[in-house]
N, C-alpha and C positions, 0 to 999 in steps of 0.2 A: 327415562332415568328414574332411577327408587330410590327414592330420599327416607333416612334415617335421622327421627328425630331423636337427638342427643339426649336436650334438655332446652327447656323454655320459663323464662324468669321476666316480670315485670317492671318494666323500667318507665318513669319519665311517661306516662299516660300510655304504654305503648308495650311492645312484649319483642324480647327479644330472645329465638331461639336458633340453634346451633341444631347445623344439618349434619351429616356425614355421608359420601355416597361415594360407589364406585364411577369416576370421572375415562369417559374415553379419551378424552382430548387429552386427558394426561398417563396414556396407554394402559387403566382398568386399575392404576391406583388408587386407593381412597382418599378422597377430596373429604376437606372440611368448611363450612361457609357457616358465617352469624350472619341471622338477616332479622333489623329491626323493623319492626312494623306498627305506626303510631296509630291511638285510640282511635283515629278519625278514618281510618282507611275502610274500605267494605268495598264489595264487590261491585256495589253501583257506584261507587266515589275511589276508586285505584289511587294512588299516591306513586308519585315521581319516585325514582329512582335514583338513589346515588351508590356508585359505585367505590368503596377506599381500598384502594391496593396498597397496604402498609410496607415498609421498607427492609430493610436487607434485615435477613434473620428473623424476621417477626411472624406469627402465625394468625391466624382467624382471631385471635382472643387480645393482639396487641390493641388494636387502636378501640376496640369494643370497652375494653377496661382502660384504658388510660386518653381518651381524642377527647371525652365530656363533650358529645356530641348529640346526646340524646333529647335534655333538654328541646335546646333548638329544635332538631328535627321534629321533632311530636309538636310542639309550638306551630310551624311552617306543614307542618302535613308532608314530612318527607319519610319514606321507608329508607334504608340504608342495609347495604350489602359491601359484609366484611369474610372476600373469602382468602385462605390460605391461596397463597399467589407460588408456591412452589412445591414442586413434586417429592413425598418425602418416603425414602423406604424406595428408591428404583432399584437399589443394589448395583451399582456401578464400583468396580472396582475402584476404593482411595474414597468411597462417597462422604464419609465422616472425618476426613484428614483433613480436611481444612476447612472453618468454618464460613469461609467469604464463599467456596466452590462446591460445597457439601451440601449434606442435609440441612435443608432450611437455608441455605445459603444464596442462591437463583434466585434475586428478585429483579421485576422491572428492568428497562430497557437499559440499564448501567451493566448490567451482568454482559451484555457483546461485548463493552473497549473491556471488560477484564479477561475477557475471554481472548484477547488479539494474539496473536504466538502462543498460543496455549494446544499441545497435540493430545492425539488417542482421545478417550472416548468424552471425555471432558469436554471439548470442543465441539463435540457434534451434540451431545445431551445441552450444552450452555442455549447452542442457535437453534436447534428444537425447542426447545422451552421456551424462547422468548416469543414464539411464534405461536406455540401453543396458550402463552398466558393471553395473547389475544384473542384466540379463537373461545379460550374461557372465560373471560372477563368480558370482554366487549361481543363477539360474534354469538356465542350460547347458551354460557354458564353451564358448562358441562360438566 
């Protein structure tokens, strides 16, 4: 994976920067992730993991700017990984017509009951995706 750094700003004893990369698990679209990393971390001392998968419509930059998490986390020696949890730019026909189904719209495992009677490609991009958010988030961060 080739990770592009965006930009990197320090926060809270700790530095938080914003990656950009081409994601296969979400078919070679560009993924966005903020990963905080507190003053205490180093190669011989790693720091836990927390993953925040932010909610419907929100991107890498919601809960970074608005959860006031950093504090804490740099306090506790935790790193913290805030990535975009939906595919944006797939080009699906209707993709920006509705903001719950659209762009930015697939988040978290609530996106299947809205997906229930829902036909064409809608339907099969919603139950992809939610599979694939796990294989991103949880199985490799791809």
């Amino acid at each position: 994976m080739s990770l592009t750094n965006v930009s990197a700003n320090r926060v809270a004893n700790g530095t938080l920067t914003k990656y950009s990369f081409p994601s296969s698990t979400l078919g070679g679209l560009t993924a966005n992730v903020n990963v905080f990393v507190p003053g205490t971390a180093s190669a011989a001392s790693p720091a836990p993991v927390l993953f925040y998968l932010a909610g419907l419509t929100c991107t890498e930059d919601t809960a970074a700017q608005k959860a006031g998490m950093f504090n804490a986390a740099a306090k506790e020696g935790i790193a913290l990984v805030f990535p975009d949890t939906s595919p944006r730019g797939a080009g699906v026909e209707g993709e920006d017509d509705d903001w719950q189904l659209g762009t930015g719209g697939s988040r978290r495992g609530g996106l299947m009951k809205r997906t229930e009677g829902v036909e064409g490609s809608w339907a099969g991009l919603a139950r992809e995706h939610v599979a694939a958010l796990y294989l991103y988030a949880v199985d490799r961060c791809s």
